[in-house]
C-alpha positions in Angstrom: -14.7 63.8 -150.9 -13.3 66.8 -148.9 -17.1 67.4 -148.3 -17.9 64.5 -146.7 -15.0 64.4 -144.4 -14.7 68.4 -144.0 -15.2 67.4 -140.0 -12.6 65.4 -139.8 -10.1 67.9 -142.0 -11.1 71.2 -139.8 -9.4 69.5 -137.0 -6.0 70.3 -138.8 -7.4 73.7 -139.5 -8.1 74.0 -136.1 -5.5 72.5 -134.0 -1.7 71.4 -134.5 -0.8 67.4 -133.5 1.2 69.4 -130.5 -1.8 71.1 -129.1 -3.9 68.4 -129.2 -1.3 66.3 -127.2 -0.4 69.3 -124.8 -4.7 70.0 -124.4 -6.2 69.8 -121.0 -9.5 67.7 -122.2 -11.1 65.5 -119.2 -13.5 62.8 -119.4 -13.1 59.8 -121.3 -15.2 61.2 -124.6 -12.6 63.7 -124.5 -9.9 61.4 -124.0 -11.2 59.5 -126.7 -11.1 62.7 -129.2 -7.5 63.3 -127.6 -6.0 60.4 -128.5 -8.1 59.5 -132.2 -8.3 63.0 -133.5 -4.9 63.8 -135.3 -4.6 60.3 -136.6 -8.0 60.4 -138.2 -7.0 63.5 -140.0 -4.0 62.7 -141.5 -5.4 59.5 -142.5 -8.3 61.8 -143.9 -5.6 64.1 -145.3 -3.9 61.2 -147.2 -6.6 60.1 -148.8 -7.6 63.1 -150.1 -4.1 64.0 -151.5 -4.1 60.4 -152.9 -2.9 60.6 -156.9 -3.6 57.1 -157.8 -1.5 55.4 -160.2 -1.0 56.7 -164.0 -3.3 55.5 -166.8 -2.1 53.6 -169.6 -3.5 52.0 -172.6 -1.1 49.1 -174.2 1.8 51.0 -172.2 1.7 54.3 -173.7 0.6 57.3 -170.6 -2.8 59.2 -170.8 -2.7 62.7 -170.6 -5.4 63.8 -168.9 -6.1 67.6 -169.1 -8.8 69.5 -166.8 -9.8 72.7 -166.7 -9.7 73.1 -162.7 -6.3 73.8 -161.5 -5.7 71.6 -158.4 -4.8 73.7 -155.5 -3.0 73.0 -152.0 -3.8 74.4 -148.4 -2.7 72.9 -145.2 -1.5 70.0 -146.5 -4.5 69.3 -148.4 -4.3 69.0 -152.0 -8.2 69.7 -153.3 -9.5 70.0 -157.0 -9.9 73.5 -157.2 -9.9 76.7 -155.5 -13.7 76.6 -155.7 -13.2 73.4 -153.5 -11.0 75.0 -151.0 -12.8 78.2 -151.2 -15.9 75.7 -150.0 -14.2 74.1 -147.4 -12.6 77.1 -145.9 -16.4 78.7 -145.2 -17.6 76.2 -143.8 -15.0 75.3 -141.9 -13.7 78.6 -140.3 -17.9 79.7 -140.6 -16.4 82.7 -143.3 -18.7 85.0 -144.9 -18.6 83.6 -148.0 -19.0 86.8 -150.5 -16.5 88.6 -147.9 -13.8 85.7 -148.3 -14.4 85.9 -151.9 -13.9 89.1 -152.5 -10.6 89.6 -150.2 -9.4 86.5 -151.8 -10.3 88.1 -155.1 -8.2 91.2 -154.1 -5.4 89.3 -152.5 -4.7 86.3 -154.7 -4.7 82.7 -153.9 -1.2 82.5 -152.8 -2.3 84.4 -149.5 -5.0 82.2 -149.0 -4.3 81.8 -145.1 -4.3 85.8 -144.7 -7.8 86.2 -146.6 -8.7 83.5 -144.0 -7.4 85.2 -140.6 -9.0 88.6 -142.4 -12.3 87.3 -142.9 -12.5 85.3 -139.5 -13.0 88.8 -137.9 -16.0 89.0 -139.5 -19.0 86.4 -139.4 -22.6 86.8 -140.5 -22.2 90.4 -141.8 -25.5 92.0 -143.6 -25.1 93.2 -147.1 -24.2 97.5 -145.9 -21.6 96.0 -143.3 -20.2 93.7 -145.8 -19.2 96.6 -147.8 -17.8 99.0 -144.8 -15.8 95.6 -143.3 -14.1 95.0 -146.9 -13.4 98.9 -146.9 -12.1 98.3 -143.7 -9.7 95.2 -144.8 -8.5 97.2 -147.8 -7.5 99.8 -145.5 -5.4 97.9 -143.4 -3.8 95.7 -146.1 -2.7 99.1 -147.4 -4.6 98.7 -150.3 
């Protein structure tokens, strides 16, 4: 689900509810995006963080166990870091085996730094991959 909709979640990503009221957009398709835009996400963002209601068989509660953590970013509850690994590429246009690997080397918890690392860097060829990670270890102090 967070595929389908990832346009409508990257305007979270992209603006805050503030900024989008404060923003100096003219022209009524503008307007239009002005005024729609934040609601549409959060409505977006709810139903994507929507748990549903517990399942039960002659009132006892079903465990169900999986073996993809869930995992939360901006609000957004998604399946797995796999999911949100996804979503993040395509929505901040990441090189993906970058963001991977920083992520790798920084954990999941500083997901929004591997983010604002990576962003640096779009479209990098495989020999500038290497120096730019080199170049992120560096400065993390790593």
């Amino acid at each position: 689900m967070a595929t389908k909709h990832q346009k409508t979640l990257s305007i979270g990503s992209n603006w805050t509810k503030k900024e989008l009221e404060e923003s100096e957009l003219e022209g009524s398709a503008f307007e239009g995006f002005k005024r729609s835009a934040w609601p549409m996400f959060e409505m977006m963002q709810a139903r994507i963080n929507y748990q549903g209601w517990p399942l039960m068989i002659d009132n006892v509660l079903l465990e169900i166990e999986s073996d993809n953590e869930s995992f939360e970013f901006d609000g957004v509850v998604y399946v797995s870091l796999d999911d949100a690994v996804v979503h993040a590429v395509k929505t901040f246009f990441l090189d993906e085996a970058l963001f991977t690997r920083v992520l790798s080397v920084l954990g999941k918890n500083k997901f929004s730094q591997a983010i604002r690392l990576c962003r640096l860097y779009p479209n990098l060829t495989a020999k500038t991959r290497e120096e730019v990670f080199l170049e992120i270890l560096d400065s993390i102090g790593i």
